[in-house]
C-alpha positions as CSV (number, residue, x, y, z in Angstrom):
1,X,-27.5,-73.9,-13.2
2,X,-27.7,-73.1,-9.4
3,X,-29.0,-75.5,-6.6
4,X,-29.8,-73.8,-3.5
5,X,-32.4,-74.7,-0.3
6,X,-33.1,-71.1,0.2
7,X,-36.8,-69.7,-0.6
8,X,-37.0,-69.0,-3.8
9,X,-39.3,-66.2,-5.4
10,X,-38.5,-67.2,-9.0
11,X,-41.1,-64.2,-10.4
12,X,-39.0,-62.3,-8.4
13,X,-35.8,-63.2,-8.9
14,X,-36.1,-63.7,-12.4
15,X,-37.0,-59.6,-12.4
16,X,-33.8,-59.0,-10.1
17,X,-31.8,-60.9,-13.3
18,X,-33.2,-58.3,-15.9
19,X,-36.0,-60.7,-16.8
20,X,-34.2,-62.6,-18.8
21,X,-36.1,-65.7,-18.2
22,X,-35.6,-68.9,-15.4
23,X,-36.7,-72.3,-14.9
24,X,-36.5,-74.0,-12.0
25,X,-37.2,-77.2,-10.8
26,X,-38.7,-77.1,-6.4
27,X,-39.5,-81.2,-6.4
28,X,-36.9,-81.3,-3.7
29,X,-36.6,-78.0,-1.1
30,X,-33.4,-78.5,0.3
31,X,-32.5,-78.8,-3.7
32,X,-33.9,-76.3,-5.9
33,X,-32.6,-76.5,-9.5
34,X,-33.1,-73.1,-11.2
35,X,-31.3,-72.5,-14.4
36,X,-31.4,-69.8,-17.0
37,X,-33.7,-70.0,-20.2
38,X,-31.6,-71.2,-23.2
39,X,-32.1,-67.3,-24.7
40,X,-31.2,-65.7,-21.6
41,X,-27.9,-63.8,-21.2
42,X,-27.7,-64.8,-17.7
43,X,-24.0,-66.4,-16.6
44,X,-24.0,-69.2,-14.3
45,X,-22.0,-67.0,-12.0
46,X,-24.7,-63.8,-11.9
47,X,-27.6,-66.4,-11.1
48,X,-25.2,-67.4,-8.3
49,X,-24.6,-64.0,-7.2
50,X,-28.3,-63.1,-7.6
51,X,-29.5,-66.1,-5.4
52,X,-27.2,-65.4,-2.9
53,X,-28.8,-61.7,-2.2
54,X,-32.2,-62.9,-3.1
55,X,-34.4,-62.5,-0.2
56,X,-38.3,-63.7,-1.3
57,X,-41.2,-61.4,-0.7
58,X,-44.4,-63.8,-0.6
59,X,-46.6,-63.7,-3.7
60,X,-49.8,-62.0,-3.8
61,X,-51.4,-65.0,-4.1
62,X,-49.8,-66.5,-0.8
63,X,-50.6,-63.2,0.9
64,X,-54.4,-63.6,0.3
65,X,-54.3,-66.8,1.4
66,X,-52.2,-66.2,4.2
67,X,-55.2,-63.2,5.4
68,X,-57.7,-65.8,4.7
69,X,-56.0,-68.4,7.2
70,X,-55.5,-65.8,9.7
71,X,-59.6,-64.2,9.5
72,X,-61.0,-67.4,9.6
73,X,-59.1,-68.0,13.0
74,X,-59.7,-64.8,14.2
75,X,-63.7,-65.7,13.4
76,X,-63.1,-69.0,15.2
77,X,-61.2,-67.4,18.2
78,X,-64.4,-64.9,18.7
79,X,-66.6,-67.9,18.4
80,X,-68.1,-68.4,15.6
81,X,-69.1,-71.9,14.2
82,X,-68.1,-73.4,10.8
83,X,-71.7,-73.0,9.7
84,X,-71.8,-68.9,10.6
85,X,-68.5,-68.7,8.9
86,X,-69.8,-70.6,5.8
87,X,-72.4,-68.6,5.7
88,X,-70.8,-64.8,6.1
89,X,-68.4,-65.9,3.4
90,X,-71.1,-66.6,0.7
C-alpha cells in the first residue's frame, strides 16, 4: 500500500506496473490510498518506486471535456449568447 497527494493516473500507472492490477481509494487528495490487487505481483516497494516517477497524462475523457470548457468560452468571448450556443451544439 502507498499514500501519496500527487495526481494519480491509476489507468496509467497501473500499465507503467505491467498491469498487474491497482485499487485505489481518492476520498481524500492530499491522501490517496492505492494498493496492489490481491493477485498482483506488485511489491509494496515497486508501487513506491512507480509512484514516485509517475507523472499523469489527463484521460481522454478529461481532455474532451477540458476542449469543451475551453470552445464554449471561446464562443462566449466572440459573443455569442447561451441560447446561439445551445443551439449550434444540437
Amino acid at each position: 500500500m502507498a499514500i501519496t497527494s500527487k495526481e494519480i493516473n491509476l489507468l496509467q500507472l497501473d500499465g507503467e506496473l505491467g498491469n498487474q492490477g491497482l485499487c485505489a481509494d481518492f476520498n481524500d487528495p492530499e491522501n490517496k490510498v492505492i494498493k496492489a490487487a490481491n493477485n498482483s505481483t506488485v511489491s509494496e516497494k515497486e508501487l513506491e518506486d512507480a509512484i514516485k516517477e509517475h507523472i499523469a497524462r489527463p484521460s481522454e475523457e478529461q481532455i474532451l471535456k477540458l476542449n469543451r470548457e475551453q470552445g464554449l468560452a471561446k464562443l462566449k468571448e466572440l459573443g455569442f449568447t447561451e441560447d446561439e450556443i445551445k443551439a449550434l451544439l444540437l
